[in-house]
VOPAGU-2260 file (C-alpha; in pm, 1 decimal, decimal comma):
REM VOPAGU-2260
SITE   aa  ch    i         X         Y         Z
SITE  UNK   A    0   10564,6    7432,2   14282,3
SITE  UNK   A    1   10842,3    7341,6   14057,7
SITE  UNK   A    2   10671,3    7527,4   13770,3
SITE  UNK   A    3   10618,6    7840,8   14000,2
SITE  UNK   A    4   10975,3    7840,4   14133,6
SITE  UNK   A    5   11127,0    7751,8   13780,0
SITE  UNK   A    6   10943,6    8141,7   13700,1
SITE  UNK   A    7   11021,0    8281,0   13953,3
SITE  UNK   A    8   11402,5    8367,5   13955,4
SITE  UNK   A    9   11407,0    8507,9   13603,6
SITE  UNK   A   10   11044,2    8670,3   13524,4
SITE  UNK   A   11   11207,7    9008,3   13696,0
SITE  UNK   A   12   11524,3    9025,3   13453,1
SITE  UNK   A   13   11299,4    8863,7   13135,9
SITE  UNK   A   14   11102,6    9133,7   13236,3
SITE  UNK   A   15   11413,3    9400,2   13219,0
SITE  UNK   A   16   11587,0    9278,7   12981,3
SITE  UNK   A   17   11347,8    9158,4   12661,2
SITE  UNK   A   18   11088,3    9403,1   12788,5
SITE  UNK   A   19   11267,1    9697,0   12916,9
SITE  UNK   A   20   11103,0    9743,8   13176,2
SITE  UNK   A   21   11191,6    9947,7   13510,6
SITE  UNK   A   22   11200,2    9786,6   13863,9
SITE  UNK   A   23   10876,4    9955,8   13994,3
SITE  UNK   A   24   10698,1    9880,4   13638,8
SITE  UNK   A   25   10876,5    9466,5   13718,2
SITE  UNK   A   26   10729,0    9492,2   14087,0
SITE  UNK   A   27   10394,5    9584,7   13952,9
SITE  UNK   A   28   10417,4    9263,5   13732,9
SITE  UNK   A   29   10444,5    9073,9   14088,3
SITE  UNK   A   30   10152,0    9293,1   14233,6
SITE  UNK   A   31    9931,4    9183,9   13921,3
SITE  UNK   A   32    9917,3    8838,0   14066,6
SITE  UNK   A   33    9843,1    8897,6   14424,1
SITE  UNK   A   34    9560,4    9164,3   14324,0
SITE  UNK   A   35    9394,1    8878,2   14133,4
SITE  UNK   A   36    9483,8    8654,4   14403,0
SITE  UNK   A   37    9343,5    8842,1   14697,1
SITE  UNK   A   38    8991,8    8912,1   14493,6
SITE  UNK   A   39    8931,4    8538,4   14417,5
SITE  UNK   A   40    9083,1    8360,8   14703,1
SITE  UNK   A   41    8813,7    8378,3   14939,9
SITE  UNK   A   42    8560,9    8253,6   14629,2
SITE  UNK   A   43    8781,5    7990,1   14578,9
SITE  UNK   A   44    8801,2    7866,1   14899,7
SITE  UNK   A   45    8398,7    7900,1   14943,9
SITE  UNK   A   46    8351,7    7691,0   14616,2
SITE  UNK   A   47    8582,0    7415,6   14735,9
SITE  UNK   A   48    8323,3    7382,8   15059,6
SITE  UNK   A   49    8007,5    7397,1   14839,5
SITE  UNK   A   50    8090,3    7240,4   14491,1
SITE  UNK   A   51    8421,7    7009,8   14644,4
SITE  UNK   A   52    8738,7    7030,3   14689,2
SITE  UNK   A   53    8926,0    6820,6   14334,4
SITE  UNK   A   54    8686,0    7023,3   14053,2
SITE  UNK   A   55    8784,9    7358,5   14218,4
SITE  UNK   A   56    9133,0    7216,8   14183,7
SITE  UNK   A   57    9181,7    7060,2   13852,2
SITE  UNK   A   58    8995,7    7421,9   13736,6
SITE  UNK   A   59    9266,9    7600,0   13883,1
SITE  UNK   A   60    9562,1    7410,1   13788,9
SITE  UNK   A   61    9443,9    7427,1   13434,9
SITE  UNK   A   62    9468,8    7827,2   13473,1
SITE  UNK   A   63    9805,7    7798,2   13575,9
SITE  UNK   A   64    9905,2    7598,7   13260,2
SITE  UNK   A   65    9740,6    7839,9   13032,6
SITE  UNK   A   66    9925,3    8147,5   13226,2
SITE  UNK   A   67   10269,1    7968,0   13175,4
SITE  UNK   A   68   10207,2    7942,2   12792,4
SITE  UNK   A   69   10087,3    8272,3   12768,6
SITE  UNK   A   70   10450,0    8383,0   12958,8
SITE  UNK   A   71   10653,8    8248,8   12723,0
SITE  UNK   A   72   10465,0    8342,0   12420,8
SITE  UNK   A   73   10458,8    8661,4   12530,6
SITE  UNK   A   74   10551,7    8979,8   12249,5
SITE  UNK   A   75   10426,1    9284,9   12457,5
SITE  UNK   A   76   10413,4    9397,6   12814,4
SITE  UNK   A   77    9991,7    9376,7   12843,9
SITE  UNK   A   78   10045,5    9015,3   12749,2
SITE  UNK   A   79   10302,7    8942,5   13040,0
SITE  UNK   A   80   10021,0    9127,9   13296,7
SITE  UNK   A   81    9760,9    8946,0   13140,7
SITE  UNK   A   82    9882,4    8594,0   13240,8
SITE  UNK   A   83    9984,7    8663,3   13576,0
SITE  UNK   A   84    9598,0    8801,0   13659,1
SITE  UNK   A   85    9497,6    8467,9   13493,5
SITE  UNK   A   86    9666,7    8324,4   13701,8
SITE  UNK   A   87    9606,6    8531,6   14001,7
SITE  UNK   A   88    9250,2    8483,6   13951,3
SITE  UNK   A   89    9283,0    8041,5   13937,7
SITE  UNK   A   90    9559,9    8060,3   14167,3
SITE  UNK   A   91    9344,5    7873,4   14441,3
SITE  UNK   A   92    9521,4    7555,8   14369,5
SITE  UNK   A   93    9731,2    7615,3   14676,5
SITE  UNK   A   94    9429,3    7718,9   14910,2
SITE  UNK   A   95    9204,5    7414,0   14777,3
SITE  UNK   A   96    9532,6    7176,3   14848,8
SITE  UNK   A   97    9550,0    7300,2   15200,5
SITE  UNK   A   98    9198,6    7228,5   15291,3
SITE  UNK   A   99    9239,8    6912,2   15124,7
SITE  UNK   A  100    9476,8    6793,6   15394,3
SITE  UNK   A  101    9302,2    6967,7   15652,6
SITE  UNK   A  102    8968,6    6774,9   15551,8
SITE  UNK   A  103    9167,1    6429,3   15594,7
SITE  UNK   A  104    9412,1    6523,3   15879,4
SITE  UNK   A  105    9294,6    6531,0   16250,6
SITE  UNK   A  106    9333,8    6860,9   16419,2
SITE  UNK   A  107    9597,3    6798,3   16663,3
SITE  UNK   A  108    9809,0    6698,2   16375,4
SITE  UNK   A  109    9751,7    6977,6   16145,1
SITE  UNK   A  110   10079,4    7169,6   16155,2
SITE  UNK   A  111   10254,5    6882,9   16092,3
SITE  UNK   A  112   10052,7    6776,3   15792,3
SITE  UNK   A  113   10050,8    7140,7   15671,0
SITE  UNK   A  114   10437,0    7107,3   15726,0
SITE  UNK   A  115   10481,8    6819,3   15519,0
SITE  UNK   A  116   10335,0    7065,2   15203,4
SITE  UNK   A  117   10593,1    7302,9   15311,0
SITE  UNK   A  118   10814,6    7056,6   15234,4
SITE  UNK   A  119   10716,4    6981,2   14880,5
SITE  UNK   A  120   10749,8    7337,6   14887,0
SITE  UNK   A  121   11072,4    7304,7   14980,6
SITE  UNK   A  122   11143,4    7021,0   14693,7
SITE  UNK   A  123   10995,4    7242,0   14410,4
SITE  UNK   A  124   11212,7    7527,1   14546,4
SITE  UNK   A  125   11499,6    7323,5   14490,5
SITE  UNK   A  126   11487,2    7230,9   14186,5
SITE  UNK   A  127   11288,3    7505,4   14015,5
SITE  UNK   A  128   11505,8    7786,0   14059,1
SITE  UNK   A  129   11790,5    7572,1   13979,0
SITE  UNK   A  130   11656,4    7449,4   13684,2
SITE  UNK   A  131   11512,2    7832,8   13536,7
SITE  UNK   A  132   11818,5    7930,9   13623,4
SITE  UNK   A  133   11959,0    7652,4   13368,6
SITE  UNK   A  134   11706,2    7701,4   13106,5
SITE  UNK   A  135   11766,0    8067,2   13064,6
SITE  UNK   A  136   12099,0    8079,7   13070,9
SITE  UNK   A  137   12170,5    7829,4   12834,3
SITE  UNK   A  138   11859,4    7821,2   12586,3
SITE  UNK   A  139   11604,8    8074,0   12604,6
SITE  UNK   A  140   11438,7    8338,3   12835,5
SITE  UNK   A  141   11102,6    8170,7   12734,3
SITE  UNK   A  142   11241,6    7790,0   12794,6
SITE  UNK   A  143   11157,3    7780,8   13159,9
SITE  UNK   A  144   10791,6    7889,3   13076,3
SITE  UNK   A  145   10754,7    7599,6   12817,5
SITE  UNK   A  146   10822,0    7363,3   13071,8
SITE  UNK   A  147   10684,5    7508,9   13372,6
SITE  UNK   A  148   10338,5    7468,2   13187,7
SITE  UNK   A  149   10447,7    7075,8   13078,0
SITE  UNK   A  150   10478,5    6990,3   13484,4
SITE  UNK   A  151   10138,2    7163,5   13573,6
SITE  UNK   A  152   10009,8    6957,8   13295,3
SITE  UNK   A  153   10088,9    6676,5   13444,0
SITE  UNK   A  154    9998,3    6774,4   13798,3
SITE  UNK   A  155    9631,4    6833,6   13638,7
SITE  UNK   A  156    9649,8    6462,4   13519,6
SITE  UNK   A  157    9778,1    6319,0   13847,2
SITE  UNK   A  158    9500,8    6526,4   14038,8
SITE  UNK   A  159    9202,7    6409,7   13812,5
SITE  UNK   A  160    9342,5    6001,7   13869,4
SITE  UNK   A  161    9433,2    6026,9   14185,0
SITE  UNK   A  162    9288,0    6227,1   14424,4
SITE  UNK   A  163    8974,9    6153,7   14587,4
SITE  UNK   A  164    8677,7    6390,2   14658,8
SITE  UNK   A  165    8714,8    6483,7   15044,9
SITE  UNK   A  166    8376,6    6687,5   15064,6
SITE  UNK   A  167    8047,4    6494,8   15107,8
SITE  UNK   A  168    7750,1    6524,0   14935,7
SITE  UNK   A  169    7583,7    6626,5   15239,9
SITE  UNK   A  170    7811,1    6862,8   15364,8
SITE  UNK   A  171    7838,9    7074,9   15007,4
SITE  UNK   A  172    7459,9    7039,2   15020,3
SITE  UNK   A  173    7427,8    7179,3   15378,9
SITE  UNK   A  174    7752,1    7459,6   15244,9
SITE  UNK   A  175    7548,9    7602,0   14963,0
SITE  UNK   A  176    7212,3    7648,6   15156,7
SITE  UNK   A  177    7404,3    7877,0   15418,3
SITE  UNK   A  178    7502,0    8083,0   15103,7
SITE  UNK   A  179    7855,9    8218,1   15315,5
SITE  UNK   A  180    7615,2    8429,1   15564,3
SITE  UNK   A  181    7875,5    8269,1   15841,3
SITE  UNK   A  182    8164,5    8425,5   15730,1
SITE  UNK   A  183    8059,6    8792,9   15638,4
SITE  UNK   A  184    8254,8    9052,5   15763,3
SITE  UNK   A  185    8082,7    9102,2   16102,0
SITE  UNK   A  186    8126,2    8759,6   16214,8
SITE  UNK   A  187    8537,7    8772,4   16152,4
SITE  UNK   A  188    8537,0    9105,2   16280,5
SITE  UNK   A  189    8425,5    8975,8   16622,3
SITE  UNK   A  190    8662,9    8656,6   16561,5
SITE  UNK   A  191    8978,2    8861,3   16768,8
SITE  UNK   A  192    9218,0    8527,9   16718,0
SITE  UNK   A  193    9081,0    8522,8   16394,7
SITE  UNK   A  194    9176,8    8880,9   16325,7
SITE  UNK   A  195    9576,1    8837,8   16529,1
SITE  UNK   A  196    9604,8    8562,7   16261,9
SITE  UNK   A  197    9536,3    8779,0   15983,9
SITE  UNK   A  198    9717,0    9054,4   16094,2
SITE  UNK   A  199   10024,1    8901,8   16127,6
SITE  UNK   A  200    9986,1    8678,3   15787,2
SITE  UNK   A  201    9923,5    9046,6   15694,0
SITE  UNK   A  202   10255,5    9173,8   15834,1
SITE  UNK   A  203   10462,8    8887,9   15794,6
SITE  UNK   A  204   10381,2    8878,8   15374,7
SITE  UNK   A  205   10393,8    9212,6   15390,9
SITE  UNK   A  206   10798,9    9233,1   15480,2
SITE  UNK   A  207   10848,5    8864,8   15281,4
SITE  UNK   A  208   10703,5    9064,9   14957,0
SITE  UNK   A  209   10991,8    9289,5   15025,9
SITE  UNK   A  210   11257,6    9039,0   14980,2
SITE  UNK   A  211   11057,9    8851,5   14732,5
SITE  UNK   A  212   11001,7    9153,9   14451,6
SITE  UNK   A  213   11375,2    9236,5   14449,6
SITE  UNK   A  214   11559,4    8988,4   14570,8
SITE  UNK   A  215   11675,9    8860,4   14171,6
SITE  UNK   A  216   11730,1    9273,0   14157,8
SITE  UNK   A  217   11900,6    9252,1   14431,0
SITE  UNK   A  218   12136,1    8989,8   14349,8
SITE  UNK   A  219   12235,4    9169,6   14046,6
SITE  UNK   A  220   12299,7    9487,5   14195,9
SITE  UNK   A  221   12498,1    9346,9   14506,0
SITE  UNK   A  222   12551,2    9045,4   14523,6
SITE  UNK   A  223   12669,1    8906,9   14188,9
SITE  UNK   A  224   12759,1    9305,7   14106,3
SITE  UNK   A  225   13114,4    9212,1   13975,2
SITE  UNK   A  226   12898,3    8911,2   13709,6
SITE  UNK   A  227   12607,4    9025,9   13658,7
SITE  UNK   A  228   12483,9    8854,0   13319,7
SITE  UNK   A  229   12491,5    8552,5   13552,3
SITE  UNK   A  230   12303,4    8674,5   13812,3
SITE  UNK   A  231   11991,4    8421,9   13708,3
SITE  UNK   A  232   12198,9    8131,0   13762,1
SITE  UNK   A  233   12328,0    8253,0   14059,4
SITE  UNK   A  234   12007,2    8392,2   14224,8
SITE  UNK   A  235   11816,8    8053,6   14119,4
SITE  UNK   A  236   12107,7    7860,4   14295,5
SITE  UNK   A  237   12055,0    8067,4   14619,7
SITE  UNK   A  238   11644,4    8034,1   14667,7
SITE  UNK   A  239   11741,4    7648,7   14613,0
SITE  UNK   A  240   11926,0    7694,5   14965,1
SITE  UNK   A  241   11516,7    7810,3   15037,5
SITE  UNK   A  242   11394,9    7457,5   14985,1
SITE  UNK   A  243   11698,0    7283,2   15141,9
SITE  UNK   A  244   11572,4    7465,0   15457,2
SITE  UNK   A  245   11192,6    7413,3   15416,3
SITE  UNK   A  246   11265,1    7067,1   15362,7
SITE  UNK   A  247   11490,6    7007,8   15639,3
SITE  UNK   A  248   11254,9    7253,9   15909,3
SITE  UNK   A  249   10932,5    7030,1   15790,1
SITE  UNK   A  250   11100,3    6668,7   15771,7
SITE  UNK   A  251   11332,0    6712,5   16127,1
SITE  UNK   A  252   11231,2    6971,6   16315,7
SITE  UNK   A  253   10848,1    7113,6   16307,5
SITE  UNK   A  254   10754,1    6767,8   16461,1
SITE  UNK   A  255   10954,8    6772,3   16710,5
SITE  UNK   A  256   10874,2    7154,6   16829,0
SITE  UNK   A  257   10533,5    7165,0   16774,8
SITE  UNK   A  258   10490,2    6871,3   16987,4
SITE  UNK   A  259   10724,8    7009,5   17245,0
SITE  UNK   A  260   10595,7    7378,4   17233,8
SITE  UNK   A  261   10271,4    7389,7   17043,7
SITE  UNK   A  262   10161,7    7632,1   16763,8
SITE  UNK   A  263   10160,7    7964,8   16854,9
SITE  UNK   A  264   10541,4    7965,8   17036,0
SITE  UNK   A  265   10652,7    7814,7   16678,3
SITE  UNK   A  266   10490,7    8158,2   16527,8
SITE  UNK   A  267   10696,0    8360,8   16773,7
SITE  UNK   A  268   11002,2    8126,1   16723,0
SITE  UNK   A  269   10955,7    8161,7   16311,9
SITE  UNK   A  270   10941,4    8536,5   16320,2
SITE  UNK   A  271   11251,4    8596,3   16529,8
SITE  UNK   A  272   11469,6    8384,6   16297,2
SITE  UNK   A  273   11301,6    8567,4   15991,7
SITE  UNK   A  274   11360,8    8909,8   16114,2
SITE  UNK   A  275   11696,5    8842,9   16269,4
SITE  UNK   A  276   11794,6    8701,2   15871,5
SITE  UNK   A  277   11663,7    8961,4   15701,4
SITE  UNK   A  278   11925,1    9231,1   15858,8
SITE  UNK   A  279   12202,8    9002,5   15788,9
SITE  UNK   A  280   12141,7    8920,5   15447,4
SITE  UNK   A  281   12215,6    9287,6   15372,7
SITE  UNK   A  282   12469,0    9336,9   15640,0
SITE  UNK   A  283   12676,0    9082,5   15535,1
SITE  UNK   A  284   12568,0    9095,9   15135,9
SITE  UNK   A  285   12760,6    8821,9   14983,9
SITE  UNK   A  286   12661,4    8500,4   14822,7
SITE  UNK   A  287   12801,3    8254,5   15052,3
SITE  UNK   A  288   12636,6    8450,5   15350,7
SITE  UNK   A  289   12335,2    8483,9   15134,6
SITE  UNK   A  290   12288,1    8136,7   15118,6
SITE  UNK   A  291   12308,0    8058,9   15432,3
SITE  UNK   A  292   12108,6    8384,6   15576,3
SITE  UNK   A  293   11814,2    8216,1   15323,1
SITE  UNK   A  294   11862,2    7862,7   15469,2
SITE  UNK   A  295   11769,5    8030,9   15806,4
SITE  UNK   A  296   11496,7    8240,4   15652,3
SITE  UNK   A  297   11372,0    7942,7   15529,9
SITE  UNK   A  298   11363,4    7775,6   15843,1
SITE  UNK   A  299   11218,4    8068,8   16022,4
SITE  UNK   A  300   10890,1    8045,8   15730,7
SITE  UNK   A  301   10901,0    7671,9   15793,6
SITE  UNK   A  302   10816,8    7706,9   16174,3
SITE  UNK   A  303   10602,7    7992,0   16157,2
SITE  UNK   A  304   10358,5    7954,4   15795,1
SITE  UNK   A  305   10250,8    7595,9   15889,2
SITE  UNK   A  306   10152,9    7658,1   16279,1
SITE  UNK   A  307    9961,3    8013,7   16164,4
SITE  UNK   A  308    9745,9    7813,7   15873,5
SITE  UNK   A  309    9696,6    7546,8   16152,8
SITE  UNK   A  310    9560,2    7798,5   16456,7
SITE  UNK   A  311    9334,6    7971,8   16163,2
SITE  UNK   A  312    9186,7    7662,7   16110,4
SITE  UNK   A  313    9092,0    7597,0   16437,6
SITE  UNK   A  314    8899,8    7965,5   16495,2
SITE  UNK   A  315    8642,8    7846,6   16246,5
SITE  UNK   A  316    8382,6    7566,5   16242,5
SITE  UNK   A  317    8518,4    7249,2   16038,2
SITE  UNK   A  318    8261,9    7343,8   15743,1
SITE  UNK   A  319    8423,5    7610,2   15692,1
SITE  UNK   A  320    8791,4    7513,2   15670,9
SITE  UNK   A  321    8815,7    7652,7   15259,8
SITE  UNK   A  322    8638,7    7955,5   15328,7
SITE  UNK   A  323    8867,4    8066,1   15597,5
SITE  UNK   A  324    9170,5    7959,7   15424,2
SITE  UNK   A  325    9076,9    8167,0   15126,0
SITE  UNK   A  326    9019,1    8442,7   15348,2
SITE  UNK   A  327    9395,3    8410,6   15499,9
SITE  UNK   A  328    9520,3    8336,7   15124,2
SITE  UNK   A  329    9337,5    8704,3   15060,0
SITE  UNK   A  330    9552,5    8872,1   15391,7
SITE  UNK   A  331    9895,5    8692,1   15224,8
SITE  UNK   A  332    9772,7    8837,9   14847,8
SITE  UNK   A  333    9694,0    9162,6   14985,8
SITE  UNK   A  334   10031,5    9240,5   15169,6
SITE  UNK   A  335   10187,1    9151,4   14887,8
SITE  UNK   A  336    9983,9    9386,0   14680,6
SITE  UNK   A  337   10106,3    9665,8   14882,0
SITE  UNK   A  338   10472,0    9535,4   14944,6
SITE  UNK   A  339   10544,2    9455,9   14612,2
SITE  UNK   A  340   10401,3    9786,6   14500,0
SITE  UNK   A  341   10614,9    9968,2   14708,6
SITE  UNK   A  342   10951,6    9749,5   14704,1
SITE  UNK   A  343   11043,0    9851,8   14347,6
SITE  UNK   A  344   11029,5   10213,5   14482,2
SITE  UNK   A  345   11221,3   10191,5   14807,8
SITE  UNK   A  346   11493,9    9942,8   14625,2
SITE  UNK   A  347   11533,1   10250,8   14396,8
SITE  UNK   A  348   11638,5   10432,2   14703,8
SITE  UNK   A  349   11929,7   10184,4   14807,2
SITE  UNK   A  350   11924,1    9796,9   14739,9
SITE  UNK   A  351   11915,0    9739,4   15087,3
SITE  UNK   A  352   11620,6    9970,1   15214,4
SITE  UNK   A  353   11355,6    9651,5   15114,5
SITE  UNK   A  354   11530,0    9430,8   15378,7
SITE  UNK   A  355   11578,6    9672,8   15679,7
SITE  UNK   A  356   11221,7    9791,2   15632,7
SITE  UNK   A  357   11102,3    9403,2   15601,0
SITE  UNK   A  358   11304,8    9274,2   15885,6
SITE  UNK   A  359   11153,3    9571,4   16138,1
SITE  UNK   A  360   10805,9    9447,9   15980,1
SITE  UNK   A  361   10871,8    9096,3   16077,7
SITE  UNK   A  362   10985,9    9219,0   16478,2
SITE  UNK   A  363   10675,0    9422,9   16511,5
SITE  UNK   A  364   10439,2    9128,9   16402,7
SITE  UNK   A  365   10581,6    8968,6   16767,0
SITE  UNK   A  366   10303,8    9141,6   16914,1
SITE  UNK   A  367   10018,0    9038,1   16805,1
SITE  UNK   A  368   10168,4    8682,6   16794,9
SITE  UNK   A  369   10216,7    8745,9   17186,2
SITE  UNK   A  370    9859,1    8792,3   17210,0
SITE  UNK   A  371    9762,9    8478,8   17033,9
SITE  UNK   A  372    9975,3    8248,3   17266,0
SITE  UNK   A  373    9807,9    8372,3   17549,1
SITE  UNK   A  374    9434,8    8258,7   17355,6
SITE  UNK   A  375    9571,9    7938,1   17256,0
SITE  UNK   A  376    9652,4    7861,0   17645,5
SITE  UNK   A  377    9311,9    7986,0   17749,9
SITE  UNK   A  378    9151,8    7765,2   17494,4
SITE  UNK   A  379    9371,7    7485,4   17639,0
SITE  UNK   A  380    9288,3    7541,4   18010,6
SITE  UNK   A  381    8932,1    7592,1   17887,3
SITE  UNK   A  382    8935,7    7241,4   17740,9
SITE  UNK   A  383    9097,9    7050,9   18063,7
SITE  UNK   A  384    8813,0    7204,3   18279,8
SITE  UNK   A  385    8558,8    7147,2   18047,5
SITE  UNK   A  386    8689,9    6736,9   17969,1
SITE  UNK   A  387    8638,4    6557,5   18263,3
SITE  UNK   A  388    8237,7    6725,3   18308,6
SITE  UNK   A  389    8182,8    6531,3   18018,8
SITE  UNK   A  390    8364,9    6196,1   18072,7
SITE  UNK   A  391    8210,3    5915,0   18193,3
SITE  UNK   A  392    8243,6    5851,2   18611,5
SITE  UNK   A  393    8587,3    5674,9   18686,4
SITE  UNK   A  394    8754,3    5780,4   18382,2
């Protein structure tokens, strides 16, 4: 993640400024990704189940290193397109790694484990953007790429050492017979929690895309308007205030609250703060405000990712914990397909129009979130009637 968040900050103005390209052309670049994304996520996933989950992984990561070189060597636009499909289409290192945990984490503790790689989130958010910020400023626009490909080297050498394979033999056996017949399109069609969770990763990526694609624009055009050949630095130094708060949600408080409350009020919870922080970002549109609007924002995606990947998890057999992560990958890549694709444009309009339409986004998705505390709660009641039928007489 340090890699990813070292790119992200400046790939929009390397983009603009060695490229010359426009901000709907830039948000395109971003869409690129999540199109590849969304096609191989769910194939991803299913090939972690049936061929395990560390070859699927070390396959991936070593796309990602091979799209960072190509960034940085990059002389033409194709070439810039090129590498983020690459890495689009390997870009399951993230899904695999969440299925990991989930394969050696009991359920009840999910959300907390699934928190905890929030939180390296959180640390690679620090001090990537940060340090791309650095890079470019002071060397080159292609510096940050150079070493964003050295540190997913050597996350492709600590995951071939280190990590352990989590699927059996007899489960990837048992995985490749069923040939993914369980998870075709009329089975999660009649999965309703299945399909809440998906509509509001759906929704909730959706409106995040819009402050993702245009926030580094967006910086330079508002909020470091009077400096603006510093606006990498700047905006790099700001999405560090991201990781501060996914770090401090996942270490302090997503224990505490999901114990308290559960899952699904944490989604509820989450979006709130996320909507409410998207209107004051650009109602208040300076960078001290800014960084403290993202430290809530971050917060808000710390309570609400986590508990979502955790319910989705639980609406599927165990077997089939990478194929349904894939598939909610897929709803994440596909909103950002559409709201990166359409963020460039509506930025054009005013800077601002991105975050009012993303914070509404982010209030409507409260509905179907509604609806999925009320099936968590039935599945709980369900379980208490259903626990002591099968216990043993005087327990």
């Amino acid at each position: 993640m340090i890699g990813a968040a070292m790119v992200f900050p400046i790939l929009p103005l390397y983009a603009k400024r060695e490229f010359g390209m426009q901000p709907q052309t830039i948000t395109l670049l971003i869409t690129a990704f999540f199109a590849a994304q969304f096609i191989a996520g769910p194939f991803i996933g299913r090939l972690s189940d049936k061929y395990g989950r560390v070859p699927i992984l070390i396959m991936s990561q070593i796309g990602t290193v091979i799209a960072f070189l190509i960034l940085g060597l990059s002389g033409q636009v194709w070439m810039l397109f090129f590498a983020r499909i690459l890495d689009g289409i390997t870009g399951g290192n993230i899904i695999v790694a969440q299925a990991y945990v989930t394969d050696i984490i009991p359920r009840e503790r999910r959300t907390e484990a699934l928190g905890y790689v929030f939180a390296a989130f959180g640390v690679g958010f620090i001090v990537g953007p940060a340090v791309g910020g650095l890079l470019s400023t002071y060397f080159t626009y292609q510096t940050p790429y150079f070493v964003a490909a050295a540190a997913a080297t050597i996350v492709v050498i600590l995951t071939w050492f280190m990590l352990e394979e989590t699927v059996t033999p007899e489960v990837r056996a048992e995985n490749k017979q069923k040939r993914g017949q369980s998870m075709n399109v009329g089975a999660i069609v009649k999965n309703l929690p299945l399909i809440s969770i998906l509509l509001m990763a759906f929704g909730s990526q959706f409106a995040f895309s819009m402050l993702q694609s245009t926030f580094s624009l967006f910086g330079e055009a508002v909020l470091f308007a009077d400096n603006p050949e510093r606006a990498e630095l700047g905006v790099g130094l700001l999405l560090a205030t991201v990781g501060v708060g996914q770090i401090f949600t996942q270490l302090y408080l997503v224990k505490k609250l999901a114990k308290r409350f559960g899952d699904s009020p944490l989604v509820i919870i989450g979006g709130v703060i996320r909507s409410i922080s998207m209107f004051v970002l650009v109602i208040l549109a300076v960078p001290a405000s800014a960084a403290v609007t993202l430290f809530l924002f971050a917060m808000g995606t710390g309570m609400q990712m986590p508990a979502l990947q955790s319910l989705v998890t639980n609406t599927v057999p165990d077997n089939q914990r990478g194929g349904v992560l894939g598939l909610y990958q897929s709803s994440l890549s596909l909103s950002i397909i559409f709201g990166s694709a359409i963020s460039g444009a509506i930025f054009e309009i005013a800077p601002i129009v991105p975050y009012i339409v993303g914070g509404s986004i982010f209030a409507l998705m409260l509905i179907p979130a509604f609806f999925l505390v009320q099936w968590v709660r039935q599945q709980e009641e369900s379980q208490k009637i259903n626990l002591p039928q099968s216990a043993p007489v005087g327990h």
